[in-house]
SELUMVEX-29526 format. One record per atom (N, C-alpha, C): atom name; residue number from 1; y, x, z. Coordinates in Angstrom, 3 decimals, decimal comma. Each point is the difference from the previous one (the first is absolute). Layout:
BEGIN
BALUM atomo num        v        u        w
BALUM    CA NUM        Y        X        Z
...
// end
This chain:
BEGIN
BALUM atomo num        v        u        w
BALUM     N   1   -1,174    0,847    0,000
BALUM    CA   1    1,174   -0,847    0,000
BALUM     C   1    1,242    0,896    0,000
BALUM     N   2    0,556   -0,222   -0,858
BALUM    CA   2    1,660    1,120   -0,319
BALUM     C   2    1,089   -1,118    1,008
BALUM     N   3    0,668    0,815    0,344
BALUM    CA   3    1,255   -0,317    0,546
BALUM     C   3    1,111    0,502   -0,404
BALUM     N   4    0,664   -1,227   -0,422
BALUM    CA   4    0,940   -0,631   -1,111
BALUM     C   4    1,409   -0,380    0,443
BALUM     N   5    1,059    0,807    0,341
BALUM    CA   5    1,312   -1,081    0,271
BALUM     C   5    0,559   -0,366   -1,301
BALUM     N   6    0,204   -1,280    0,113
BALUM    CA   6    0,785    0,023   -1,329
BALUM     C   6    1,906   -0,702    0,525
BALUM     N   7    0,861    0,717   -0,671
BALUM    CA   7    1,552    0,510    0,360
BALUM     C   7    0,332   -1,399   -0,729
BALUM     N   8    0,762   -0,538    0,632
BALUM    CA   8    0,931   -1,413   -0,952
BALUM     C   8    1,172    0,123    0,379
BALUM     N   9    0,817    0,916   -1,248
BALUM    CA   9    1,267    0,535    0,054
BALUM     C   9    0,660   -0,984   -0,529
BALUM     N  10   -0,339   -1,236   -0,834
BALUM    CA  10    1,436   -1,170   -0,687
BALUM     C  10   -0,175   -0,951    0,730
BALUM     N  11    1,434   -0,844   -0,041
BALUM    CA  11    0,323   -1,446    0,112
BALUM     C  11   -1,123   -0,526   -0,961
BALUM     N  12    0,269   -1,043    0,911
BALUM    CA  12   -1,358   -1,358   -0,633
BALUM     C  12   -0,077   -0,539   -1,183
BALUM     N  13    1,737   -0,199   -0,434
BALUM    CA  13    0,195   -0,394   -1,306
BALUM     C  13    0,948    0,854   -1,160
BALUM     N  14   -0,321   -0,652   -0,535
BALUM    CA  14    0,733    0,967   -1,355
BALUM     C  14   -0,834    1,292   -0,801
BALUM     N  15   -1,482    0,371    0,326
BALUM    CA  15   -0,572    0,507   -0,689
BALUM     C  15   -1,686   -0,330    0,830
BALUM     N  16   -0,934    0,389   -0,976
BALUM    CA  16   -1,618   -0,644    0,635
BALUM     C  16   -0,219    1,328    1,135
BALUM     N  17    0,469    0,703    0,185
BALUM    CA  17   -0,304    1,055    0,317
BALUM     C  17   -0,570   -0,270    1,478
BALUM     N  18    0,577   -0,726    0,797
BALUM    CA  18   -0,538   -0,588    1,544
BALUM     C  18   -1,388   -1,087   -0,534
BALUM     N  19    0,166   -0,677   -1,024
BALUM    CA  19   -1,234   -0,892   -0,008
BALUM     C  19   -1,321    1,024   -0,600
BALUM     N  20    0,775    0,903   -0,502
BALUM    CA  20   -1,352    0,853   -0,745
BALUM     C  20   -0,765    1,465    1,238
BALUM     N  21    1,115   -0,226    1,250
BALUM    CA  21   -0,342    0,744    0,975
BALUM     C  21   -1,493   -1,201    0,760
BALUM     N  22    0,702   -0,732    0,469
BALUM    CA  22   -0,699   -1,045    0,317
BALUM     C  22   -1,874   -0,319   -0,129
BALUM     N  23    0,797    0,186   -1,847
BALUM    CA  23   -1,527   -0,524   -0,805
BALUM     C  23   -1,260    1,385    0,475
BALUM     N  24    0,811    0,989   -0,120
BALUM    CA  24   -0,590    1,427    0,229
BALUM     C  24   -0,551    0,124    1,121
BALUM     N  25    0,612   -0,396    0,905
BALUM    CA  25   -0,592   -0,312    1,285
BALUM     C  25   -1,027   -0,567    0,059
BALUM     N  26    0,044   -1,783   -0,160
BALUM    CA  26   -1,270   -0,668    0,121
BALUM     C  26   -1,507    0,170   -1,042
BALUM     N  27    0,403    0,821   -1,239
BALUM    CA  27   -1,027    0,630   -0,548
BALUM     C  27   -0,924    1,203    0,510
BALUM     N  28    1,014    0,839    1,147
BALUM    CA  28   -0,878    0,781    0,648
BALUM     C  28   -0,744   -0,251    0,832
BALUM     N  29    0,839   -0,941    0,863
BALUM    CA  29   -0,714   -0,983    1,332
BALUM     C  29   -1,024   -0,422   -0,580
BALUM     N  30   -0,420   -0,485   -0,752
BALUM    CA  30   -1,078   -0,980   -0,619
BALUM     C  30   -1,172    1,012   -0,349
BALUM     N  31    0,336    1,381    0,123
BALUM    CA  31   -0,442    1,426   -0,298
BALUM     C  31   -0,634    0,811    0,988
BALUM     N  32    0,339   -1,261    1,258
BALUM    CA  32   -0,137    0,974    1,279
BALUM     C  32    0,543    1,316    0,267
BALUM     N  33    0,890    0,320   -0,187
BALUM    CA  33    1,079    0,878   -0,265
BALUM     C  33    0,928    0,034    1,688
BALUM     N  34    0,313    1,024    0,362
BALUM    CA  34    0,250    0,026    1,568
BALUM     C  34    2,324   -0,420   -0,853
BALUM     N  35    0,048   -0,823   -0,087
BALUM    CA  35    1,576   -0,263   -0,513
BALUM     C  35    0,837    0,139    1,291
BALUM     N  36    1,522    0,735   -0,204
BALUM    CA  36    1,246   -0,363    0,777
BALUM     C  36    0,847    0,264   -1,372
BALUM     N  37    1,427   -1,159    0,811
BALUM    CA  37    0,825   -0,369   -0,746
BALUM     C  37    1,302    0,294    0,817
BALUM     N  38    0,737    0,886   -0,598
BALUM    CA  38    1,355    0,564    0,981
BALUM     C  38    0,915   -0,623   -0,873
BALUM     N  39    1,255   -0,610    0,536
BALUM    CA  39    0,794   -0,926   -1,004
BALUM     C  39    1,372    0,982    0,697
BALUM     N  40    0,348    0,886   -1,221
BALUM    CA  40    1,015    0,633    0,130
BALUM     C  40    1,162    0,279   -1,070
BALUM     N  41    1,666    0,198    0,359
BALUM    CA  41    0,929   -0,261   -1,346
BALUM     C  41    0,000   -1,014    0,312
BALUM     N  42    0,273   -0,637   -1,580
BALUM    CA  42    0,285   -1,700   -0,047
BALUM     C  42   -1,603   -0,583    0,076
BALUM     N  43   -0,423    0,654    0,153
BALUM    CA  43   -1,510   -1,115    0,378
BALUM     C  43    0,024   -0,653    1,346
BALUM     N  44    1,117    0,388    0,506
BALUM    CA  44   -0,110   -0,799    1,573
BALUM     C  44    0,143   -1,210   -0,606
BALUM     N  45    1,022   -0,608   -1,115
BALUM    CA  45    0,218   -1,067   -0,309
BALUM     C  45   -1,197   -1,450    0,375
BALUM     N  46   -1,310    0,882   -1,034
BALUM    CA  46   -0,873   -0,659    0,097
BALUM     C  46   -0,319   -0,610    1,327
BALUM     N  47    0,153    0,502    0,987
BALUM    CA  47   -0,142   -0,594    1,507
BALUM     C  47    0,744   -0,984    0,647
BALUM     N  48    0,738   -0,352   -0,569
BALUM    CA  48    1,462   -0,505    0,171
BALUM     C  48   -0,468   -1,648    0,249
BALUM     N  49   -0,014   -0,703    0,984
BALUM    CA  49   -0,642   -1,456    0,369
BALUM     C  49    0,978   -0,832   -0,990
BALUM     N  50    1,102   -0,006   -0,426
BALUM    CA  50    1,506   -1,085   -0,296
BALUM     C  50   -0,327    0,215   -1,585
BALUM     N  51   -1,347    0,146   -0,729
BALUM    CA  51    0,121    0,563   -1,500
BALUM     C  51   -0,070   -1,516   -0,399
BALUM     N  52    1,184   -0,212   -1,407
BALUM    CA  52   -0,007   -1,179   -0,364
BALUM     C  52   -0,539   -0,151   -1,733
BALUM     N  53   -1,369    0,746   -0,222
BALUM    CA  53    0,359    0,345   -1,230
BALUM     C  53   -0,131   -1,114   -1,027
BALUM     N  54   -0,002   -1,088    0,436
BALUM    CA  54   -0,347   -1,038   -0,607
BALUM     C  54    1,287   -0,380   -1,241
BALUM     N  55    1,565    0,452    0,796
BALUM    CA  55    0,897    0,042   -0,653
BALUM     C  55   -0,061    0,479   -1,427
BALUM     N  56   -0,646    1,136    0,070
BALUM    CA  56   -0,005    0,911   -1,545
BALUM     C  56   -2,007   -0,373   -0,283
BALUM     N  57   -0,125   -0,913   -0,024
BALUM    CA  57   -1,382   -0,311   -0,438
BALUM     C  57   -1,145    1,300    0,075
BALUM     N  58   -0,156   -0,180    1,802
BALUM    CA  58   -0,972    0,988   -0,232
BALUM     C  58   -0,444    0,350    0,942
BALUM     N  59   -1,775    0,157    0,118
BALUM    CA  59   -0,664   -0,401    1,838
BALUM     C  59    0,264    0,971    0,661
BALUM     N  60   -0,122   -0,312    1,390
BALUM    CA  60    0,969    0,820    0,704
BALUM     C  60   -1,446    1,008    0,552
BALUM     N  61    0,927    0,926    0,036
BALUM    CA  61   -1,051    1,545    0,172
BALUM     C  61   -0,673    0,022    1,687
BALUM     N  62    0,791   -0,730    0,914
BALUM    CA  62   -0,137   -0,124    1,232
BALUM     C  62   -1,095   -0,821    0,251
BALUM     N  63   -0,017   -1,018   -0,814
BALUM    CA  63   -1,209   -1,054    0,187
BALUM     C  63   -1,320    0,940   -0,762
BALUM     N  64    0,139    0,769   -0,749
BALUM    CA  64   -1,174    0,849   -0,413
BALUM     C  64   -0,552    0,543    1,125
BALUM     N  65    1,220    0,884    0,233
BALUM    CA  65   -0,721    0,732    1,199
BALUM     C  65   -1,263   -0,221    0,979
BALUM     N  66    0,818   -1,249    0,528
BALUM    CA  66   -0,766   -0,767    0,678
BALUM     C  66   -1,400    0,102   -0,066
BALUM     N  67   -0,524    0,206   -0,826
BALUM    CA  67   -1,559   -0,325   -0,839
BALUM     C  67   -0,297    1,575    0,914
BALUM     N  68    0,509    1,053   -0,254
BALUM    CA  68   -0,680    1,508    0,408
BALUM     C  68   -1,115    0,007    1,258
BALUM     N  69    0,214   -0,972    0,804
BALUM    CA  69   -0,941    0,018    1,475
BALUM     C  69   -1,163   -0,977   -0,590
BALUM     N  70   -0,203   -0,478   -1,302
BALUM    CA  70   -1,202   -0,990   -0,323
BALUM     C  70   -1,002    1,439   -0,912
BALUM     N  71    0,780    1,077   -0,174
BALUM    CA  71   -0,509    1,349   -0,849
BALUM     C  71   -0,421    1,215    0,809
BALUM     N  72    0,574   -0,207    1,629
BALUM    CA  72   -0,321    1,061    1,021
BALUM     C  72    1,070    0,937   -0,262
BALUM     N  73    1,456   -0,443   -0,558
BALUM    CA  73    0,826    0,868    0,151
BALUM     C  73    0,626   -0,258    1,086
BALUM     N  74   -0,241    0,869    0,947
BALUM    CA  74    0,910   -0,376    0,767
BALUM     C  74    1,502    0,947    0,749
BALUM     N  75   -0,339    1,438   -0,436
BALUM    CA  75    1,211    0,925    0,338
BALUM     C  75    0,856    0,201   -1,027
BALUM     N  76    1,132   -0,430    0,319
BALUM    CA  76    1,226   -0,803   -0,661
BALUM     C  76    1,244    0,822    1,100
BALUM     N  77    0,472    0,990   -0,612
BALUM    CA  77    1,637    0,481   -0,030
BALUM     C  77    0,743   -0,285   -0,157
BALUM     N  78    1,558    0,136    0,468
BALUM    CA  78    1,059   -0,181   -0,152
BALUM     C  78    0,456    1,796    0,207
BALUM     N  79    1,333    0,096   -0,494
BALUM    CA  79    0,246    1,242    0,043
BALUM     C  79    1,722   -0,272    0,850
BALUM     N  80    0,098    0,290    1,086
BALUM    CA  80    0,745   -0,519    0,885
BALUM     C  80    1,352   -0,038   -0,311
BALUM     N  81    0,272    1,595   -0,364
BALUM    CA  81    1,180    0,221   -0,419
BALUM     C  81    0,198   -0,411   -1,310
BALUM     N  82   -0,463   -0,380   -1,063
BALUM    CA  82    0,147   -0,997   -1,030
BALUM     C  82    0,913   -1,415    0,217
BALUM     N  83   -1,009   -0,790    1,184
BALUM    CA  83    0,734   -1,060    0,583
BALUM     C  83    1,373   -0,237    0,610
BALUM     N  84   -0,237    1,111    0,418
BALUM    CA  84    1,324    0,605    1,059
BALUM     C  84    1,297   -0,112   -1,267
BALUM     N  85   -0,462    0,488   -1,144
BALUM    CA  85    1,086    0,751   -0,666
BALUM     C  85    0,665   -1,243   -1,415
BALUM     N  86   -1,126   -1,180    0,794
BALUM    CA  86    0,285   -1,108   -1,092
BALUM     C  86    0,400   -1,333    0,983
BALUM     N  87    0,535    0,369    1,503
BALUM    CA  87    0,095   -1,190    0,841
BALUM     C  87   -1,162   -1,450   -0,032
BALUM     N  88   -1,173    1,190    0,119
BALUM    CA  88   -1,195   -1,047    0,646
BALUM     C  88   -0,845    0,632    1,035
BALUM     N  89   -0,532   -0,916    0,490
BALUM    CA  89   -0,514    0,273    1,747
BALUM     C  89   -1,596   -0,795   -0,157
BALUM     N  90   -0,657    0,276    0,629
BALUM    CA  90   -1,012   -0,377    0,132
BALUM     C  90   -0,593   -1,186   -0,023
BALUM     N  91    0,896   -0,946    0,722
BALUM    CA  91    0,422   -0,951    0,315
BALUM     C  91   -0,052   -1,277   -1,954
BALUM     N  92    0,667    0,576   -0,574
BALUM    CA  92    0,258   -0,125   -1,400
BALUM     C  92   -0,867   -0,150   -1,005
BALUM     N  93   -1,255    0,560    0,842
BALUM    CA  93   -1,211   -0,086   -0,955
BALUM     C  93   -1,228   -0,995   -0,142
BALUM     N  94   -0,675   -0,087   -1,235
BALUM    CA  94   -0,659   -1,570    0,422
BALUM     C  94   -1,453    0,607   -0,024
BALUM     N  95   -0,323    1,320    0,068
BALUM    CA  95   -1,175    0,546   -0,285
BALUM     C  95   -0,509    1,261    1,136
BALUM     N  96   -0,594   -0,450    0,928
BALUM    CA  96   -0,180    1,191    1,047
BALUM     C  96   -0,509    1,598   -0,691
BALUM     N  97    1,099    0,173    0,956
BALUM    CA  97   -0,028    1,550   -0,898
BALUM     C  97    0,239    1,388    1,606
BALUM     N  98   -0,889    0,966   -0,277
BALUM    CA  98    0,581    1,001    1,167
BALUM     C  98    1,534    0,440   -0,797
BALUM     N  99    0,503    0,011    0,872
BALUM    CA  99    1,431    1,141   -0,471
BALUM     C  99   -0,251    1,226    0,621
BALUM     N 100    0,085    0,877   -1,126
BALUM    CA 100   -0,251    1,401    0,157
BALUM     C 100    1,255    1,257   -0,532
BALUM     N 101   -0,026    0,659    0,326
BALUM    CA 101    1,569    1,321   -0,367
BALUM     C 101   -0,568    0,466   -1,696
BALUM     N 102    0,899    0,402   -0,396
BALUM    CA 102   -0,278    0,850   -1,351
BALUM     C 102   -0,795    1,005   -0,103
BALUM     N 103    0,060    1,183    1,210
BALUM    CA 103   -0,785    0,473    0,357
BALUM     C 103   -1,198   -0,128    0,647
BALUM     N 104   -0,343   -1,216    0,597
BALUM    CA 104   -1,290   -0,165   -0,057
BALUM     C 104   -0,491   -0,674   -1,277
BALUM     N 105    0,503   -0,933   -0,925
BALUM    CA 105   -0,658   -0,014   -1,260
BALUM     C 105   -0,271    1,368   -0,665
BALUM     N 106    0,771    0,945   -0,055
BALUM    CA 106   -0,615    1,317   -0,359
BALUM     C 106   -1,133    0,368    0,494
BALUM     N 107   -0,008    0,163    1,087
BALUM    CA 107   -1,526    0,493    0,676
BALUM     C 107   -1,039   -1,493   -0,607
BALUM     N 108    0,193   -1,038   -0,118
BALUM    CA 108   -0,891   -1,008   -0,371
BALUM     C 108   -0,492    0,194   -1,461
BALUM     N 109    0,875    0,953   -0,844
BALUM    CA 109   -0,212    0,228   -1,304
BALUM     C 109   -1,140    1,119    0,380
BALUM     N 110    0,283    0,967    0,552
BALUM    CA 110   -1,014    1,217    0,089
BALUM     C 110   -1,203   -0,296    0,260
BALUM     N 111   -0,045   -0,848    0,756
BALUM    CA 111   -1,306   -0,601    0,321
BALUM     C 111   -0,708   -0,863   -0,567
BALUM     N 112    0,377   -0,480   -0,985
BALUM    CA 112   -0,404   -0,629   -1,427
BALUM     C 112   -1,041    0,623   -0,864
BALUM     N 113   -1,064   -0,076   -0,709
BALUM    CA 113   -0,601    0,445   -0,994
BALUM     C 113    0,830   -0,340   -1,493
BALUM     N 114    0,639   -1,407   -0,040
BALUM    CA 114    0,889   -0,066   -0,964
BALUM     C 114    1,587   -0,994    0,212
BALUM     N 115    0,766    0,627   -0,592
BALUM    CA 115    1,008   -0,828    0,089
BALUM     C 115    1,213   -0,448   -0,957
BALUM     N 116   -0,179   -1,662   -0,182
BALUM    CA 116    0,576   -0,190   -1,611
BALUM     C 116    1,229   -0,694    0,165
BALUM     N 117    0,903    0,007   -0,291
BALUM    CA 117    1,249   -0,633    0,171
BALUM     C 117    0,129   -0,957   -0,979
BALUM     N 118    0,986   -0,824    0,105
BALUM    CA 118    0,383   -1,361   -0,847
BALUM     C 118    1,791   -0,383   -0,004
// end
């Protein structure tokens, strides 16, 4: 079993790039694949409970998420100072997540067998 973080560096909308992180994910899970998911940059977005994407026709990435604990994903990042640096708090989020420093996502990368960003 490889151990896999996979990095979700974009906002939710405006390119597939968070849904194609996503998809990547639950294809490994299904792989038995040891998965974590660190949501750092504008990928904090994705965490964001108030997402309305219904406005711009289009399912909301938060309600995906959701699904990761029916796949055995269950270690899920935030990158603290990300949040910090976009006036969101923990509090803000609709998806339990550890909040962790930048530097400990570094050490979480090392300890990875692979690690793919989005």
């Amino acid at each position: 079993m490889k151990k896999i973080l996979v990095l979700q560096k974009q906002a939710p909308y405006g390119s597939s790039l968070a849904r194609d992180g996503l998809d990547y994910v639950l294809t490994s899970a299904a792989y038995d694949q040891d998965i974590s998911m660190a949501f750092i940059g504008d990928g904090v977005w994705q965490l964001v409970k108030s997402q309305q994407p219904a406005e711009i026709k289009q399912k909301s990435q938060l309600a995906a998420l959701d699904v990761l604990s029916l796949y055995d994903v269950e270690k899920l990042y935030a990158c603290h100072e990300d949040l910090n640096a976009r006036g969101l708090s923990p509090q803000d989020l609709g998806v339990d997540v550890t909040c962790i420093s930048r530097a400990e996502i570094k050490q979480l990368m090392v300890e990875q067998d692979h690690v793919i960003g989005f």
